[in-house]
C-alpha positions as CSV (number, residue, x, y, z in Angstrom):
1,X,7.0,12.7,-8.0
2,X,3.4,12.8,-8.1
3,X,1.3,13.9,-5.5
4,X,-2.2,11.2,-6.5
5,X,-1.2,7.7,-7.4
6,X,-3.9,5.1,-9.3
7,X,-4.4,1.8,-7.9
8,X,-3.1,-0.3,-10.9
9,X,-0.3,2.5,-11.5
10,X,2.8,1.4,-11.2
11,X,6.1,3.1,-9.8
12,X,9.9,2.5,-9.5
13,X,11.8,3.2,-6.3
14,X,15.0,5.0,-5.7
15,X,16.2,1.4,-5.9
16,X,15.3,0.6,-9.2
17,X,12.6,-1.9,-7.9
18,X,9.3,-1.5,-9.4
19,X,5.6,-1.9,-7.5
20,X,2.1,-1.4,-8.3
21,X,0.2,0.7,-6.4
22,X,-2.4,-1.5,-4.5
23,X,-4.2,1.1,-2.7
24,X,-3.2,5.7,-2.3
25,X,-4.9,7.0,1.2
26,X,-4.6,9.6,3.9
27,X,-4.5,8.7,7.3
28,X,-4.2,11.2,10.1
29,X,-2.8,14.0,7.5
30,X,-0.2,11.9,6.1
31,X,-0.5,10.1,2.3
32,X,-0.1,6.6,2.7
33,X,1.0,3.8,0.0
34,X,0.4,0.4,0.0
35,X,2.7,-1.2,-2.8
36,X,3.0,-4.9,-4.4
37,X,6.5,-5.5,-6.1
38,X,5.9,-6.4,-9.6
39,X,8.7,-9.1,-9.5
40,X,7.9,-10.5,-6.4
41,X,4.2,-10.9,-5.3
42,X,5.6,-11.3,-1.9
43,X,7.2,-8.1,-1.8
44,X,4.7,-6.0,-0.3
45,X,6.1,-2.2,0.9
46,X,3.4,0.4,3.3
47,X,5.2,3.4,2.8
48,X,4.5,6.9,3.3
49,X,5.0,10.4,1.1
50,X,7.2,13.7,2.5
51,X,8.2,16.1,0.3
52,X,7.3,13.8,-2.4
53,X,9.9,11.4,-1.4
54,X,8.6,7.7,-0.4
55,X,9.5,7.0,2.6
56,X,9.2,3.7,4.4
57,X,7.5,3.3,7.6
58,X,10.0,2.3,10.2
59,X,7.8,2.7,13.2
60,X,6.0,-0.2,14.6
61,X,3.4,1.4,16.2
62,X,2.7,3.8,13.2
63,X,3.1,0.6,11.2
64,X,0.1,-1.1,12.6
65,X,-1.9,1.5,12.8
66,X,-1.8,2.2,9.1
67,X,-1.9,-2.0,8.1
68,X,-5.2,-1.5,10.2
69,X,-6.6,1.3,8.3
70,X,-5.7,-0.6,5.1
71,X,-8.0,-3.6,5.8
72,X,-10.6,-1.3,7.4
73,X,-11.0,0.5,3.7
74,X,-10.6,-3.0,2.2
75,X,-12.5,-4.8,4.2
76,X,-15.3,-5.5,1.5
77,X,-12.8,-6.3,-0.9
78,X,-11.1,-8.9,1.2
79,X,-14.6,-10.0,2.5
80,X,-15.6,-11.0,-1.0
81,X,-12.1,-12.6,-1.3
82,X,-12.2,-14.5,1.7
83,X,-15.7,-15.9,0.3
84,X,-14.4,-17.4,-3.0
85,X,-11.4,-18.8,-1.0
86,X,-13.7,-20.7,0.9
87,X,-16.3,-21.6,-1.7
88,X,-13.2,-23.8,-3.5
């Protein structure tokens, strides 16, 4: 397992599923995932790394946190988005 991943790149799961890496960040020293499956569009996965495992995050609280940390780097990317969804 890698310890950097590409937005773009994707990776296969210890269940064989495969995802694209949406967005790689740390947050409060821990490396943080956000993955699209590449079958499903609306299979979405925020997972974390240890020990170069990927885990998922099973804590709510910790789960929030983290979806709110995502929007907040993407928030100029969604912004832009939200702006063509509207303009159609």
């Amino acid at each position: 397992m890698m310890d950097n991943f590409e937005r773009g790149e994707e990776i296969t799961l210890e269940d064989g599923n495969k995802y694209i890496v949406v967005d790689f960040f740390n947050y409060k020293s821990k490396k943080y995932l956000y993955l699209i499956s590449e079958d499903e569009e609306h299979d979405i996965a925020l997972v974390y790394l240890e020990n170069d495992e990927i885990v998922p995050i099973e804590d709510d609280k910790e789960y929030d946190e983290v979806f709110k940390e995502l929007v907040n780097r993407n928030k100029e990317e969604i912004s832009k988005y939200l702006n063509e969804v509207n303009e159609n």
